[in-house]
ZAPA-384979 format. One record per residue (C-alpha): residue number from 1; residue in one letter; x, y, z. Coordinates in Angstrom, 2 decimals. Example, Ala and Ser with C-alpha at 12.3 -4.5 7.8 and 13.67 -1.06 7.14 Angstrom:
<pts>
<pt><resi>1</resi><resn>a</resn><px>12.30</px><py>-4.50</py><pz>7.80</pz></pt>
<pt><resi>2</resi><resn>s</resn><px>13.67</px><py>-1.06</py><pz>7.14</pz></pt>
</pts>
This chain:
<pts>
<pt><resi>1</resi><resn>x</resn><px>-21.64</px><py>13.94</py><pz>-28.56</pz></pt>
<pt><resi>2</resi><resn>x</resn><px>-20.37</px><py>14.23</py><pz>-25.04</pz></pt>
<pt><resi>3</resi><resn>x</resn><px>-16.69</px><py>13.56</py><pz>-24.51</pz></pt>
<pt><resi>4</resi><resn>x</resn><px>-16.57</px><py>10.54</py><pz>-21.60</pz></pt>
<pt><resi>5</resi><resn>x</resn><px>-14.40</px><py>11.67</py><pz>-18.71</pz></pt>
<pt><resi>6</resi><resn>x</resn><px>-12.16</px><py>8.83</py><pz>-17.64</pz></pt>
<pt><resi>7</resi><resn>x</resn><px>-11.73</px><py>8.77</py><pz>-13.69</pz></pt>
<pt><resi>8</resi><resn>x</resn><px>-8.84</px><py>8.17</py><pz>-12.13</pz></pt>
<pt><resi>9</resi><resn>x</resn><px>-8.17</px><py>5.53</py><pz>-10.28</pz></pt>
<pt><resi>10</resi><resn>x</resn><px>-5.89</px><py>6.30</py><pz>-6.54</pz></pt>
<pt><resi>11</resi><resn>x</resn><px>-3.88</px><py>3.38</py><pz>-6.10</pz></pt>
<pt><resi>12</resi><resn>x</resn><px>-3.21</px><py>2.81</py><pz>-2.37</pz></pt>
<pt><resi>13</resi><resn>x</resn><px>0.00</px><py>2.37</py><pz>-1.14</pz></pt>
<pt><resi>14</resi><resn>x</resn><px>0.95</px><py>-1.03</py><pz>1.07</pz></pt>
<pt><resi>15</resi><resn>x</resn><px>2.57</px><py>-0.76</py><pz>4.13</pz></pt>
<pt><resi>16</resi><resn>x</resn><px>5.66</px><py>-3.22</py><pz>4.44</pz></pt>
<pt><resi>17</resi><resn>x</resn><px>5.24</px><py>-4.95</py><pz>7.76</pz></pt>
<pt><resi>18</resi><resn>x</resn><px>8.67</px><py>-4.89</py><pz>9.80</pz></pt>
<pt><resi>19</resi><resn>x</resn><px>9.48</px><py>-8.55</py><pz>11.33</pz></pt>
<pt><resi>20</resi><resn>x</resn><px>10.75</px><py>-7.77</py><pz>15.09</pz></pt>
<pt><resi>21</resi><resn>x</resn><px>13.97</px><py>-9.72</py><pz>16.18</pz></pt>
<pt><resi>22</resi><resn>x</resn><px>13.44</px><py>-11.81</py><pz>19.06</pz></pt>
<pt><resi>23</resi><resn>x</resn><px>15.90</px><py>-11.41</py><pz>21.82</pz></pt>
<pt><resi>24</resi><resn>x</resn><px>17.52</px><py>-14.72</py><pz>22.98</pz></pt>
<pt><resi>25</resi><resn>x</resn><px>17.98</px><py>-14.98</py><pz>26.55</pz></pt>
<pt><resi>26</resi><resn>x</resn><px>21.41</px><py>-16.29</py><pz>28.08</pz></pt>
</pts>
């Protein structure tokens, strides 16, 4: 009786995409 070797599981990290501020022209 082997004992089962659980694998773990890397959970990859999102990268939060920065909204750029448009510049309003006078």
């Amino acid at each position: 009786f082997f004992k089962k070797k659980k694998k773990k599981k890397k959970k990859k990290k999102k990268k939060k995409k920065k909204k750029r501020k448009k510049k309003k022209k006078k």
